[in-house]
Structures are given as C-alpha cells and as structure tokens.
N, CA and C of each residue as an Amber inpcrd file, in Angstrom:
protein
   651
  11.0830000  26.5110000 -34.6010000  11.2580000  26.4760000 -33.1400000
  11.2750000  25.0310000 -32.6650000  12.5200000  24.9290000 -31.9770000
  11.8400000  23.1930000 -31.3050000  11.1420000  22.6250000 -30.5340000
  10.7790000  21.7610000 -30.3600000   9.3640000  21.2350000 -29.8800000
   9.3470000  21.4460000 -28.0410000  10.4910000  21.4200000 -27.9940000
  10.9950000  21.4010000 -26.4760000  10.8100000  22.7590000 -25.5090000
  11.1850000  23.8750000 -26.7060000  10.8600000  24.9060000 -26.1870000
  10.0050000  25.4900000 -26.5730000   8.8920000  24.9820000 -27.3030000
   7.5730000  25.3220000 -27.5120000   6.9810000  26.3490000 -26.4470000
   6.3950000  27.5810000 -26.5720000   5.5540000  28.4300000 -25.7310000
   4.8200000  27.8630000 -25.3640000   4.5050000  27.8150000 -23.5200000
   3.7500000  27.3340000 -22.7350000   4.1900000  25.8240000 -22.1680000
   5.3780000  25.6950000 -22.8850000   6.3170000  24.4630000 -22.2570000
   7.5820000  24.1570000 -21.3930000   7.5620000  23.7440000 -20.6790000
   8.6030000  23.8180000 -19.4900000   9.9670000  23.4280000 -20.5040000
  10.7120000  24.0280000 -19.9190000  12.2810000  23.7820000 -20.7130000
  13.0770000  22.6240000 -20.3810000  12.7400000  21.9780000 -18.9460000
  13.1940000  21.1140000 -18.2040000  12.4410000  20.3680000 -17.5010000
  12.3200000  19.0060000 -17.3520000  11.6740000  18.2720000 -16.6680000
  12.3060000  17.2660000 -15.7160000  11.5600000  16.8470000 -14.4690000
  12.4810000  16.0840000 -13.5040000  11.1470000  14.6090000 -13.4340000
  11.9080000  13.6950000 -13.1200000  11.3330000  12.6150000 -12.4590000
   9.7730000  12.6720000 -11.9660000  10.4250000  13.6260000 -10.5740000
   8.9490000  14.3310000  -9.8050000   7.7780000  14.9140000 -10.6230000
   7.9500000  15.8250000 -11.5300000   7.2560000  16.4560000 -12.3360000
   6.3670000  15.4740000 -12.9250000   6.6620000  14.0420000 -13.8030000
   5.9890000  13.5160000 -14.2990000   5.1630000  12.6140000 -13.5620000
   6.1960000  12.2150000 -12.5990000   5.1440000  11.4170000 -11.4010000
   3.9540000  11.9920000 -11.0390000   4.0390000  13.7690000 -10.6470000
   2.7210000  14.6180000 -10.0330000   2.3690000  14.3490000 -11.3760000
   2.3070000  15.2620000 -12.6910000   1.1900000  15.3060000 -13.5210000
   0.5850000  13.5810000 -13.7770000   1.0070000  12.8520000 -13.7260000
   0.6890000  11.2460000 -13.6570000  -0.5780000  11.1410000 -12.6340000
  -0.0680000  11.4800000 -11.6860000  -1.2890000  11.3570000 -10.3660000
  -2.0270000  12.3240000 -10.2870000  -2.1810000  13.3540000 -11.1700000
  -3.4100000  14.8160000 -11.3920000  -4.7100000  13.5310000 -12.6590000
  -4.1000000  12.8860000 -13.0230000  -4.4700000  12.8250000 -14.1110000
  -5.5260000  10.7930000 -13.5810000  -4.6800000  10.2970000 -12.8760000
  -5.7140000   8.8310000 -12.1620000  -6.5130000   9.0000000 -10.7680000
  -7.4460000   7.9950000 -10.6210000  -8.1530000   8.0680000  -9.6370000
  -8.8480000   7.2030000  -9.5530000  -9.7990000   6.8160000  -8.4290000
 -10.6230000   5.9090000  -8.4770000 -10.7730000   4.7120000  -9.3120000
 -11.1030000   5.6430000 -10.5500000 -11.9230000   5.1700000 -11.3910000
 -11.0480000   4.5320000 -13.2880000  -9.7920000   5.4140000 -12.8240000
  -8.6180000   5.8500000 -13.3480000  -7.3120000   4.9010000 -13.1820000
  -6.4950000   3.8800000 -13.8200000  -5.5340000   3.8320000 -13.3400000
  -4.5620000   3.8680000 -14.0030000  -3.0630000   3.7380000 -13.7360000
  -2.0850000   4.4080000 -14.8330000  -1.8740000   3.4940000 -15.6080000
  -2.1630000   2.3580000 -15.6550000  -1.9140000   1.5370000 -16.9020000
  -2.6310000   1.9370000 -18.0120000  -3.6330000   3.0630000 -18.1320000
  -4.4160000   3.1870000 -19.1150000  -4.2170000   4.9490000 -19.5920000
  -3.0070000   5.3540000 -18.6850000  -2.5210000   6.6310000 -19.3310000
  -1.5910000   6.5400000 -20.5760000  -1.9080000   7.4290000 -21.2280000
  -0.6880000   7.8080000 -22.7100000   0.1840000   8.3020000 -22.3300000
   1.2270000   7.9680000 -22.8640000   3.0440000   9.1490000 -22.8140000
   2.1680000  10.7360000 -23.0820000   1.6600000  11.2040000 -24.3810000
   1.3410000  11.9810000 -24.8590000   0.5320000  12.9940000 -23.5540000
  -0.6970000  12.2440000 -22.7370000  -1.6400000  12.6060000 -21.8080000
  -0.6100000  12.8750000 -20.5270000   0.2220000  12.5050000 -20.5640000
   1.3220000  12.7210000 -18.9120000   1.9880000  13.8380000 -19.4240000
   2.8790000  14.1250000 -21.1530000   3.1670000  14.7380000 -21.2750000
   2.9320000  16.4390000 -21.6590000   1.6800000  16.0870000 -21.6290000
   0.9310000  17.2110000 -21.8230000  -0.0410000  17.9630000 -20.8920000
   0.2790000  17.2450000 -19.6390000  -0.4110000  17.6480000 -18.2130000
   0.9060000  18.3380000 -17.5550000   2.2910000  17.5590000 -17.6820000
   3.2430000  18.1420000 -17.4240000   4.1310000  19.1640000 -18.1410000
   3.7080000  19.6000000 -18.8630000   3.6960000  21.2470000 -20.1810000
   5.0290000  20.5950000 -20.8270000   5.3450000  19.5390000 -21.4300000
   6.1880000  19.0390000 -21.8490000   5.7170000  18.6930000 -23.6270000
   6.6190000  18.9620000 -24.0690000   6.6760000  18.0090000 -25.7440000
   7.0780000  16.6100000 -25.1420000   5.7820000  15.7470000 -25.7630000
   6.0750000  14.1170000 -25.6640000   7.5360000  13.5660000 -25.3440000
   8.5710000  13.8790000 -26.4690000   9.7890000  13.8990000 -26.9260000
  10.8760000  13.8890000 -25.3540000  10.3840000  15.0910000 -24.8470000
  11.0440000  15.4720000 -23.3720000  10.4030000  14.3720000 -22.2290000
   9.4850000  13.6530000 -22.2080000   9.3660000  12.4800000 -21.3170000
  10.1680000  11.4850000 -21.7600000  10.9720000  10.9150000 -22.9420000
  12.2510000  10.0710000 -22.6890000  13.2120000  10.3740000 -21.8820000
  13.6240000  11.4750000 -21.2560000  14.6840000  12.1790000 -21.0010000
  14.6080000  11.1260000 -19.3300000  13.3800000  10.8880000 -18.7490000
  12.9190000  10.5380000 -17.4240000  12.6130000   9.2780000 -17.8080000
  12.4190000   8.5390000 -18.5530000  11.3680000   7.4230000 -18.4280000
  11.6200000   6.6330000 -19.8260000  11.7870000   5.7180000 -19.4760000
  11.9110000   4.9000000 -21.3580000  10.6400000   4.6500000 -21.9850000
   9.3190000   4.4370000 -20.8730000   8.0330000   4.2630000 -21.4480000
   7.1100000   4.7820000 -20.1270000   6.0950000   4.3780000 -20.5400000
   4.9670000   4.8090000 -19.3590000   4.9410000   3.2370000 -18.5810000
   5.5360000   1.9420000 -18.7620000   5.3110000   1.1450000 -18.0850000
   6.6660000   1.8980000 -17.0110000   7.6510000   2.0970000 -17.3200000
   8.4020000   2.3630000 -16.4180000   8.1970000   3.3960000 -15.3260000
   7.0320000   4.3590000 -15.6220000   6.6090000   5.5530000 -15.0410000
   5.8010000   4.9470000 -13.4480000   5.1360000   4.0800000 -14.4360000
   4.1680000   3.5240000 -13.5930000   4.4570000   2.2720000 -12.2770000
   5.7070000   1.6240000 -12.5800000   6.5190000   0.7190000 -11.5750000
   7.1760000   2.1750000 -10.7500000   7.6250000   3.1720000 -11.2580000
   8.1050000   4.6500000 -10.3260000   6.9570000   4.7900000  -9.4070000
   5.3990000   5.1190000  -9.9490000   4.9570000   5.1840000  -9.6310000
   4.3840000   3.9980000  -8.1700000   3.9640000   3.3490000  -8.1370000
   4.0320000   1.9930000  -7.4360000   5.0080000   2.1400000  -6.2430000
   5.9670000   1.8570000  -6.6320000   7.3430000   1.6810000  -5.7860000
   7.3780000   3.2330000  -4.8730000   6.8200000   4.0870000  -5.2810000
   6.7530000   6.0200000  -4.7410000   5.0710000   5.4640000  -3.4590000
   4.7340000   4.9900000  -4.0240000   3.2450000   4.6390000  -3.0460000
   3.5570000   3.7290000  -2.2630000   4.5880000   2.3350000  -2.5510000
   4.8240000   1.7110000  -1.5160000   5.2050000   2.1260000  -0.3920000
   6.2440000   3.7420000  -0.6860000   7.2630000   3.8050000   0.3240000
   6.8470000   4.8560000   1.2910000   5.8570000   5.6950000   0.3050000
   4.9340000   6.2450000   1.2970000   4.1310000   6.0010000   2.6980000
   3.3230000   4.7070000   1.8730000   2.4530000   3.8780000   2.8060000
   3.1440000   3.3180000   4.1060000   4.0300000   2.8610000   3.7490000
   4.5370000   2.4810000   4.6270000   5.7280000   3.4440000   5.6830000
   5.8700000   4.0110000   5.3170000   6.0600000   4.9580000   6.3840000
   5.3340000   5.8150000   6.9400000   4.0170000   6.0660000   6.5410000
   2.9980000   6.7860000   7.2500000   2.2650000   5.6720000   8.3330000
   2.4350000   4.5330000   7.9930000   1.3110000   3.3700000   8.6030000
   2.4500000   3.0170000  10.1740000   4.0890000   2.9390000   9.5140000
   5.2920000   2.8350000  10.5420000   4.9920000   4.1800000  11.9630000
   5.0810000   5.4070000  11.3650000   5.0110000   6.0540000  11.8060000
   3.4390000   5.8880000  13.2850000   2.6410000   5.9210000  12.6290000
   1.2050000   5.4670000  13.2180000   1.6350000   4.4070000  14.0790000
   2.5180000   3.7040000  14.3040000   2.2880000   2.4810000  14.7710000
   3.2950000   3.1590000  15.6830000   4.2250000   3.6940000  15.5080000
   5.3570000   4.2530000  16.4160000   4.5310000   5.1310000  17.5120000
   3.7050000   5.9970000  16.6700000   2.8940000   6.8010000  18.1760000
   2.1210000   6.3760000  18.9280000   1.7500000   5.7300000  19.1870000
   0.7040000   4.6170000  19.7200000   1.5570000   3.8210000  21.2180000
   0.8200000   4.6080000  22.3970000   1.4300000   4.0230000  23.4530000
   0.7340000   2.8480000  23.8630000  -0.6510000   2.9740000  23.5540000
  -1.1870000   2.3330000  24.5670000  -1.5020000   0.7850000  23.0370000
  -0.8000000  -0.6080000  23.6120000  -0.5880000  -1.6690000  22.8230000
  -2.5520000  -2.0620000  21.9910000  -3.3850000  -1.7270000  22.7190000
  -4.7010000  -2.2530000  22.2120000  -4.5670000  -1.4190000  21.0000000
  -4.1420000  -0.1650000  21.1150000  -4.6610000   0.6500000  19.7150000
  -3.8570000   0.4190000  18.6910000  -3.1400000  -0.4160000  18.7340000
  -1.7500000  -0.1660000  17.7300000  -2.5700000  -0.2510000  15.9790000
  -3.6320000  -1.7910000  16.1120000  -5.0820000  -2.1580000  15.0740000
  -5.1560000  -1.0640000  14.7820000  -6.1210000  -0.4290000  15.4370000
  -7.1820000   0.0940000  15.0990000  -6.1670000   1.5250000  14.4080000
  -5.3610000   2.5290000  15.0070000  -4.2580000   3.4880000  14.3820000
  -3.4780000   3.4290000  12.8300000  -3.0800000   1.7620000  12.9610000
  -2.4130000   1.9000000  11.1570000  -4.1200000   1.7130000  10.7810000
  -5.1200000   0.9760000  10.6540000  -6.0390000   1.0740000  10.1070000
  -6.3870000   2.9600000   9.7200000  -6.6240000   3.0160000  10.3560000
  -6.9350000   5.2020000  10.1830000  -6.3090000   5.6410000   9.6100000
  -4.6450000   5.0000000   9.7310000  -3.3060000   6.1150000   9.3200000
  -3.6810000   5.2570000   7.2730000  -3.7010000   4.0930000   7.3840000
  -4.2210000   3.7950000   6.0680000  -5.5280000   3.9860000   5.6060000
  -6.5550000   4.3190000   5.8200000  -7.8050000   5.1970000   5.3630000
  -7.2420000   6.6600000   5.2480000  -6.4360000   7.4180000   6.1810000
  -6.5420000   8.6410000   5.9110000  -5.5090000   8.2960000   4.3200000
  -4.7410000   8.0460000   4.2100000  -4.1010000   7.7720000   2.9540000
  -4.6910000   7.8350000   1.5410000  -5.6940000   6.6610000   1.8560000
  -6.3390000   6.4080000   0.6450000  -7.3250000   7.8870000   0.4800000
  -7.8990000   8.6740000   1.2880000  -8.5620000   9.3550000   0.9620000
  -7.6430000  10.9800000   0.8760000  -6.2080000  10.2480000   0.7050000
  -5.6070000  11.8910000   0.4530000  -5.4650000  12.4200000  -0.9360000
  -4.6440000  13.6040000  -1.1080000  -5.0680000  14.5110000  -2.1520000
  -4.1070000  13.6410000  -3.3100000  -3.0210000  12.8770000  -2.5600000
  -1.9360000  12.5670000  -3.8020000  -2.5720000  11.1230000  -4.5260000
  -3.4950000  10.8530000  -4.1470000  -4.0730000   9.4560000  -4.3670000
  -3.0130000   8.5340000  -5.1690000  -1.2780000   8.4380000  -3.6520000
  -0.6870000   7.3740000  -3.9960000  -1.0660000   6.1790000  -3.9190000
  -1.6930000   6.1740000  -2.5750000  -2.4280000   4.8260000  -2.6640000
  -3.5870000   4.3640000  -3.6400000  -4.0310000   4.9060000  -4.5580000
  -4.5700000   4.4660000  -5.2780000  -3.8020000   3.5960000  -6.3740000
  -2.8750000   4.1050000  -6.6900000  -2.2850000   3.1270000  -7.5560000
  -1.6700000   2.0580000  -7.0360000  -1.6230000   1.5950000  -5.6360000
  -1.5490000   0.1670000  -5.3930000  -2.2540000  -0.5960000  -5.6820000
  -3.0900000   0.0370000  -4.9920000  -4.3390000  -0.6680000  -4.8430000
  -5.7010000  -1.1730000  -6.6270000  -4.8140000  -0.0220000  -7.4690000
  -5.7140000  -0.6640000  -8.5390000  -4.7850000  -1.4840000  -9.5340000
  -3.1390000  -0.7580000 -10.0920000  -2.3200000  -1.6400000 -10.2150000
  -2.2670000  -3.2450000 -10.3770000  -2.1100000  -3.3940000  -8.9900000
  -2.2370000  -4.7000000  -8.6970000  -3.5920000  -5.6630000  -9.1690000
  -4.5550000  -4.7020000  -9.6540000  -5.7490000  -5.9710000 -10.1380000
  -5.7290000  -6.0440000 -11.8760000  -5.3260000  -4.6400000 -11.7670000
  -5.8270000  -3.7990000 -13.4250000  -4.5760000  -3.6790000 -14.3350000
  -3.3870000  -3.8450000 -13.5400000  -2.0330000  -3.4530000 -14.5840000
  -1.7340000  -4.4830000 -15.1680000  -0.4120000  -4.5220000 -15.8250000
   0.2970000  -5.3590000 -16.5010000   0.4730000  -6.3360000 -16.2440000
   1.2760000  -7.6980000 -16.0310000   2.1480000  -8.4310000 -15.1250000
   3.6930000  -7.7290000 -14.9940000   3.9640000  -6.6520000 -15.1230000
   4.8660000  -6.1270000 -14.3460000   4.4850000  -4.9850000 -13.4770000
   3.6820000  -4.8200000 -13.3340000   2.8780000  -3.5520000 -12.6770000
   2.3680000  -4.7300000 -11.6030000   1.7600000  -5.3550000 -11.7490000
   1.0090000  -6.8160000 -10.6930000   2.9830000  -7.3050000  -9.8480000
   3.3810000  -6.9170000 -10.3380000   4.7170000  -7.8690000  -9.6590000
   5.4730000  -6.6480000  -8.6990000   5.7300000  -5.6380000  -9.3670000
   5.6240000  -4.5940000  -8.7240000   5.0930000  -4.2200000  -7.4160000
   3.9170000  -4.3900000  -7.4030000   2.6600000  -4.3610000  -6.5510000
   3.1300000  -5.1680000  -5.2400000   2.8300000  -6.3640000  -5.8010000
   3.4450000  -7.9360000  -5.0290000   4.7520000  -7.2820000  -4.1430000
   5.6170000  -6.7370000  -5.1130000   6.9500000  -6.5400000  -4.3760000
   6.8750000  -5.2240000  -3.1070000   6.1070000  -4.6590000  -2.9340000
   5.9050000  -3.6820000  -2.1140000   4.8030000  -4.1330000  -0.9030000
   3.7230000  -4.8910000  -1.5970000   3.1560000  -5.6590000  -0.3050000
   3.9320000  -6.6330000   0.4000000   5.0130000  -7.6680000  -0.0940000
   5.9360000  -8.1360000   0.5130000   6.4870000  -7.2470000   1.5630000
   7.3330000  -6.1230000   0.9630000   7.9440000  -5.6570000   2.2160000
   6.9620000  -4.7620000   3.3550000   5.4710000  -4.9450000   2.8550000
   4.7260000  -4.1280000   4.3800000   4.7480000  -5.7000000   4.7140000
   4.6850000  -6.6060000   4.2110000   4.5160000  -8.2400000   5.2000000
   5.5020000  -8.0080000   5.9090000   6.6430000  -8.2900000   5.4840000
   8.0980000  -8.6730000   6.7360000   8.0700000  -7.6170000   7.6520000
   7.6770000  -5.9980000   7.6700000   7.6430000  -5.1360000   8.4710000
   6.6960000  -5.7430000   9.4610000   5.1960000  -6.1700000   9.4250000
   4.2920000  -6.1980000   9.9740000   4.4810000  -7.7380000  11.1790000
   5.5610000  -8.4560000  10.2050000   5.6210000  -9.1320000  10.6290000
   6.7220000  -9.3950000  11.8760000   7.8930000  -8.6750000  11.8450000
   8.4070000  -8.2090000  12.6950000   8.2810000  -7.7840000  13.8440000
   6.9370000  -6.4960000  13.4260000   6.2070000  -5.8630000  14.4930000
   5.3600000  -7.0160000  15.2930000   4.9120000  -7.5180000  14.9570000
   3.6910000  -8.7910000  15.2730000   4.8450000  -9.9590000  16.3230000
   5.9330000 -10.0260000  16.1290000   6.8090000 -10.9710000  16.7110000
   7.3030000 -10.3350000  18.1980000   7.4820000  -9.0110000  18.3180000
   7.6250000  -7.9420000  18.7550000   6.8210000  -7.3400000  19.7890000
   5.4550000  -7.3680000  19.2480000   4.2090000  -6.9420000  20.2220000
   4.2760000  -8.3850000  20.8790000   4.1630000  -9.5500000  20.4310000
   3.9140000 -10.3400000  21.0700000   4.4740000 -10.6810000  22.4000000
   5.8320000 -10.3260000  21.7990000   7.1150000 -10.8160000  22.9050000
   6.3820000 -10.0470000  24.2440000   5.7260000  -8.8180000  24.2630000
   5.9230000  -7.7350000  25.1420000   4.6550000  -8.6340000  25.6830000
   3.9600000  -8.8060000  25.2620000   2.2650000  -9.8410000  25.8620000
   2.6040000 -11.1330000  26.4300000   4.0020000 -11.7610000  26.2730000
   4.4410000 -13.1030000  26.5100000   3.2760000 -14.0970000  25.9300000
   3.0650000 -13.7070000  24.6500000   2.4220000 -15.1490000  24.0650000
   3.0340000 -14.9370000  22.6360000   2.7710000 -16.0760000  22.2430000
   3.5720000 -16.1860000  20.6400000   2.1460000 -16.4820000  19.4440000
   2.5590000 -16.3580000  18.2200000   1.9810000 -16.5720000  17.5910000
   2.5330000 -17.6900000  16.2880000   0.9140000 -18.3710000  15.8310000
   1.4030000 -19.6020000  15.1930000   1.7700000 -19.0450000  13.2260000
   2.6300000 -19.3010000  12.9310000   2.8800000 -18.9680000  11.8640000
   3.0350000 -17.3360000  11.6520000   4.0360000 -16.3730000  11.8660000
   3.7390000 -14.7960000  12.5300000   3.9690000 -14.5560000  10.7450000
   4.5790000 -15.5020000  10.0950000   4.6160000 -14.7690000   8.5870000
   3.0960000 -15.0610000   7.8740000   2.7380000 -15.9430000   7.9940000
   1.2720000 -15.7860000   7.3880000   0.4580000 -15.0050000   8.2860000
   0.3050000 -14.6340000   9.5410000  -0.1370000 -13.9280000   9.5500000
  -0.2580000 -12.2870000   9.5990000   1.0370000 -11.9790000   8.9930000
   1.4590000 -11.0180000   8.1590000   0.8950000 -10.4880000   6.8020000
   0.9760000 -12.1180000   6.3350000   0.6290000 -11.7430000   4.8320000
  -1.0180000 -11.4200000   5.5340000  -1.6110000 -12.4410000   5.8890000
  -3.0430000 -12.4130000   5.8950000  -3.7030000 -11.0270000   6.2080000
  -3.6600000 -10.3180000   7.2850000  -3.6800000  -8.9840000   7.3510000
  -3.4150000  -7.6350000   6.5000000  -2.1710000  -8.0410000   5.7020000
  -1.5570000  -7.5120000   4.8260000  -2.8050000  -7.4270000   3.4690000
  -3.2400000  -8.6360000   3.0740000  -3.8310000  -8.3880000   1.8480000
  -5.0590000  -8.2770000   2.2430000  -5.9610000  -8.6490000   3.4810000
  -7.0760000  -8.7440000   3.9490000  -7.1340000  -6.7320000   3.7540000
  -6.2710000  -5.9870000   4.8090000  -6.9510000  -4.5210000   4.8170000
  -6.3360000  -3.7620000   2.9820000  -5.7040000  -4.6210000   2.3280000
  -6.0130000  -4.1740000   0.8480000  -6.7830000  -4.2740000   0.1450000
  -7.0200000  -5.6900000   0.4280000  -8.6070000  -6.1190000  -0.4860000
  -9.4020000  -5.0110000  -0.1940000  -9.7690000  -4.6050000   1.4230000
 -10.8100000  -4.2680000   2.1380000 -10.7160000  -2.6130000   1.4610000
  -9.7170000  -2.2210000   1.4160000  -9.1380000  -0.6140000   1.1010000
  -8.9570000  -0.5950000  -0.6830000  -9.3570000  -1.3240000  -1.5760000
  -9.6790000  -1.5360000  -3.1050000 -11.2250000  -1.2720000  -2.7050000
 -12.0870000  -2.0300000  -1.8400000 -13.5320000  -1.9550000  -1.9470000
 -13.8640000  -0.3090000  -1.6200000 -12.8790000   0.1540000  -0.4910000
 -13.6400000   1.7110000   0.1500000 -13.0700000   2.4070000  -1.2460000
 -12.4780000   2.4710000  -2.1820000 -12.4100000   3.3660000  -3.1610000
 -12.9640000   3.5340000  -3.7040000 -14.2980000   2.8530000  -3.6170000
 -15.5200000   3.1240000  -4.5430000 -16.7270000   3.0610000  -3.5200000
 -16.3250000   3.6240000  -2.3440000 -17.1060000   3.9060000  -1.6550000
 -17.5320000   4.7590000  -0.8920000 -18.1560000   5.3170000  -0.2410000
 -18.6870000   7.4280000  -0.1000000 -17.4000000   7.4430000   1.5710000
 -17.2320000   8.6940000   1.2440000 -16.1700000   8.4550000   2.8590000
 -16.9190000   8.2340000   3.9080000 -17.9270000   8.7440000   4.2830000
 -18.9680000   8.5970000   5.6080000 -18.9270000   7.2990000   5.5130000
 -18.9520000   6.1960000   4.8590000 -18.7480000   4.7880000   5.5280000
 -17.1820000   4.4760000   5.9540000 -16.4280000   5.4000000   6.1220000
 -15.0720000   4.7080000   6.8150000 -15.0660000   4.0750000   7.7500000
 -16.0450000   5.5700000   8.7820000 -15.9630000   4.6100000  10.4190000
 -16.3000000   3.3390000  10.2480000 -17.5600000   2.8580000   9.6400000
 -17.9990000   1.3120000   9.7450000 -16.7700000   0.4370000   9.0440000
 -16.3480000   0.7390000   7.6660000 -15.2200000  -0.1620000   7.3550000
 -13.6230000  -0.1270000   8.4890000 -13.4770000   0.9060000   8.7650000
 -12.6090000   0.6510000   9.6360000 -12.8340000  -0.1720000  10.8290000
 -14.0210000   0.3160000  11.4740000 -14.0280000  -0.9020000  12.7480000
 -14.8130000  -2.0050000  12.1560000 -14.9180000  -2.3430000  10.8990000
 -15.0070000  -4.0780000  10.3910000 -13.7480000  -4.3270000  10.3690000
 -12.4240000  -3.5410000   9.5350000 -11.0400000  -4.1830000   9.5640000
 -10.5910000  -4.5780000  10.7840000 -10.4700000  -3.6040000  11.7330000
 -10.2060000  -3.8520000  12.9700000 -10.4650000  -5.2960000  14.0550000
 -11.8170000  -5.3080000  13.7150000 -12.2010000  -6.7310000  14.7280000
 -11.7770000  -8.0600000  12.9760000 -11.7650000  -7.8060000  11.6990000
 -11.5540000  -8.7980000  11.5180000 -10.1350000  -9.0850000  11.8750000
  -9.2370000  -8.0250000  12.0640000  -7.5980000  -8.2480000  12.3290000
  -7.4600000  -8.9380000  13.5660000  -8.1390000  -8.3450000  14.6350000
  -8.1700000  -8.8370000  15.7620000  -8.1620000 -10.2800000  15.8100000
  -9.4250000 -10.7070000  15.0080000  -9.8990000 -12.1200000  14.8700000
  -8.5230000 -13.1810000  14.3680000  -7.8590000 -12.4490000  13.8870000
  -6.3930000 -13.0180000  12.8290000  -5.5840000 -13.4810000  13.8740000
  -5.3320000 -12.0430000  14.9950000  -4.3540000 -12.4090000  16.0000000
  -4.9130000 -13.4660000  16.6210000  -6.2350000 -13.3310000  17.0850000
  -6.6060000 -13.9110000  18.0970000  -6.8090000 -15.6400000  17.8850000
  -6.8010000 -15.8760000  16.2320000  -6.6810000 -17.1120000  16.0910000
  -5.5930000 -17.4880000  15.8080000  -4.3140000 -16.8930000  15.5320000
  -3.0490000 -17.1210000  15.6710000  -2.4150000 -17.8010000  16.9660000
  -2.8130000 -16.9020000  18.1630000  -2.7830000 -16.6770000  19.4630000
  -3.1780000 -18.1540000  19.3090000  -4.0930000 -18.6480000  19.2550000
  -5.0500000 -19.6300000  19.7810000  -3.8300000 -21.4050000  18.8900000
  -4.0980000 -20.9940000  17.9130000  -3.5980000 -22.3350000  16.7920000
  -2.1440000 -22.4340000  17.6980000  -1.3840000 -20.8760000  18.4520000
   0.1550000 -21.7050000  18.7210000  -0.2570000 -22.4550000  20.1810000
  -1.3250000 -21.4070000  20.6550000  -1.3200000 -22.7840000  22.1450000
  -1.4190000 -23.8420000  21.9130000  -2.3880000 -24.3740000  20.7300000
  -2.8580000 -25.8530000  20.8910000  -1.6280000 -26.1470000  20.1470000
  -0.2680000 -25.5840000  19.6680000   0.2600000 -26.4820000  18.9140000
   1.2250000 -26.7570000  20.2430000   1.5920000 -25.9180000  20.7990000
   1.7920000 -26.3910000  22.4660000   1.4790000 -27.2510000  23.1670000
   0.3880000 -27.0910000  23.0010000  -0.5310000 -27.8360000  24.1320000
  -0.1650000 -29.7620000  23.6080000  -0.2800000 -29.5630000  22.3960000
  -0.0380000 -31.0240000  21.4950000   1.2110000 -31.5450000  21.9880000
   2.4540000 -30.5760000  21.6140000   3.7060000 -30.9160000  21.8160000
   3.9810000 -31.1120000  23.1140000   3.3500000 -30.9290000  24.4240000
   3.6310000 -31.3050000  25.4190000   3.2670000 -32.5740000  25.7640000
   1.3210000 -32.8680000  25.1790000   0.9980000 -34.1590000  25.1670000
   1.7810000 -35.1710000  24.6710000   2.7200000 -34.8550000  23.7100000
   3.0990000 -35.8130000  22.7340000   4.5590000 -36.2720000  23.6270000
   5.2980000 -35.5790000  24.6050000   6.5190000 -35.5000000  24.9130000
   6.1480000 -36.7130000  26.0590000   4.9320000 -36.1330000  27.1560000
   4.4690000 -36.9070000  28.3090000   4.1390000 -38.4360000  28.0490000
   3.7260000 -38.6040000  26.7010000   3.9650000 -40.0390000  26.3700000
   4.2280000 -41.4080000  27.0970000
C-alpha cells in the first residue's frame, strides 16, 4: 500500500492544512523553528513524503507561516483603527485589537513575536519584513492623524518604528504572562505611546521654534 494512502491519512493536502496543524502544535512556550517535517506531518494525517507536495522544507513553512501572521495582524489592528471615531482612542483600540490577538485561539501572533528572537536568520528577516510594513502603515496613519490636529511630528518614520517595536517587545513579555494582567499592560503601552507622540509633538516645535530663530537673525 502506499504511504500516501495509508489508513487514517488524508489523500490530499493543501497549504492551509499544514499551516493549521503547524499552529495546533506551537505556543508560548513553543516555536516553529523547533518543529519537525515528520511532527507537522503527522498532526496533519499526512505521510511525511506528502508535505513536499506544499513546502520544500519546514524553513519555508515557517516564513508561510510569519508572512500569514503579518497579514493578519495587521488587518485586524487597520480595522480597529478604522472604527474608532473619537481621535483620543485610536492608542488605546489597536493596543486591545493587538492583545485580543495575541490571546486568540490561532496563536498567529505568536509566531511573530517568538520567530523574530528564536528563529533562523531567515525567519528573523522575515519577521523584520512584516514589522516594516506595520511601520509605513502606522506611519502614514500618524502623518494623517496629525494633519487633522494641525501639528506635525518630528521624524513620523521613527516614530513609527519606535511604537512599532516598543508594543512588540511589550506583547513578547505578556506571552508569558497570566491574562488578568492585560488591563495593566495595556494601559502601560498606551501612556508609554502617548509619551512617543507627545515627544515627537514636542522635538518638531522646538525644531521650529529654532528655524525661525535662526531665519530672524
């Protein structure tokens, strides 16, 4: 009999399939750089053999993987930011819309978030390449809110990034931490973000404030 159609083995496998049994199988504590072909293929009722068909290796599974969490995140955090009428909450909303994430059932966000410390250097670049594009989004948005406040901000791409890796760092620490402390980590992210704008805000006046001194001459 061949291995493929082994009893108790799926006859066919898709992309999706290996991605879910991939993410049944990490967590917390767990990350996919330290899964086997064999352990994915055997969560997903597959002969080993039938995961080439999707994947040339498990590093490639795992950049799928990554790149499937980037695109998530960021459209759940977009979304959050889209419902949000009132401009004070816009903080504090992707903060929640990214906690509720991390604490969901698909624990995509987990593999950003551990990836990036624990994987490969192509799994770490990977990583990089998906926090890039929540920077230029955020940063957009940030150019955007501002316009509507009529004040500008000093450097709007660093402080993109800064925010950007500040509530990752911060969202690597709550994964090993009980959920009843969200509320407190969330409203620590919150006022430290605040603190970001608000010294952004601050560094472009005085660079204003300079450039006018300097003109009056």
């Amino acid at each position: 009999m061949d291995a493929d159609t082994h009893p108790g083995r799926k006859a066919t496998i898709s992309r999706e399939d290996l991605i879910a049994a991939a993410l049944k199988l990490i967590g917390p504590h767990r990350s996919v750089s330290s899964l086997s072909l064999r352990e994915v293929a055997r969560e997903a009722g597959i002969a080993p053999n039938s995961f080439y068909r999707q994947f040339r290796d498990t590093d490639e599974l795992a950049v799928a993987l990554i790149d499937l969490a980037g695109q998530s995140l960021r459209q759940i955090v977009g979304e959050a930011r889209q419902r949000v009428a009132a401009r004070r909450s816009i903080v504090r909303s992707s903060i929640e819309a990214f906690m509720d994430q991390l604490r969901a059932d698909d624990k995509l966000l987990h593999v950003l978030l551990r990836e990036g410390t624990v994987g490969s250097d192509a799994f770490k670049r990977a990583v990089d390449r998906e926090l890039s594009f929540f920077e230029e989004e955020l940063r957009v948005d940030l150019i955007r809110l501002a316009a509507i406040d009529k004040v500008t901000l000093y450097e709007p791409a660093l402080v993109a990034r800064s925010i950007t890796r500040l509530v990752f760092a911060m969202g690597a620490t709550a994964m090993d931490m009980p959920r009843e402390k969200d509320p407190e980590l969330i409203e620590q992210m919150s006022v430290m973000v605040r603190m970001i704008l608000a010294g952004s805000r601050a560094m472009s006046m005085a660079a204003k404030n300079a450039a006018r001194s300097a003109a009056n001459r």
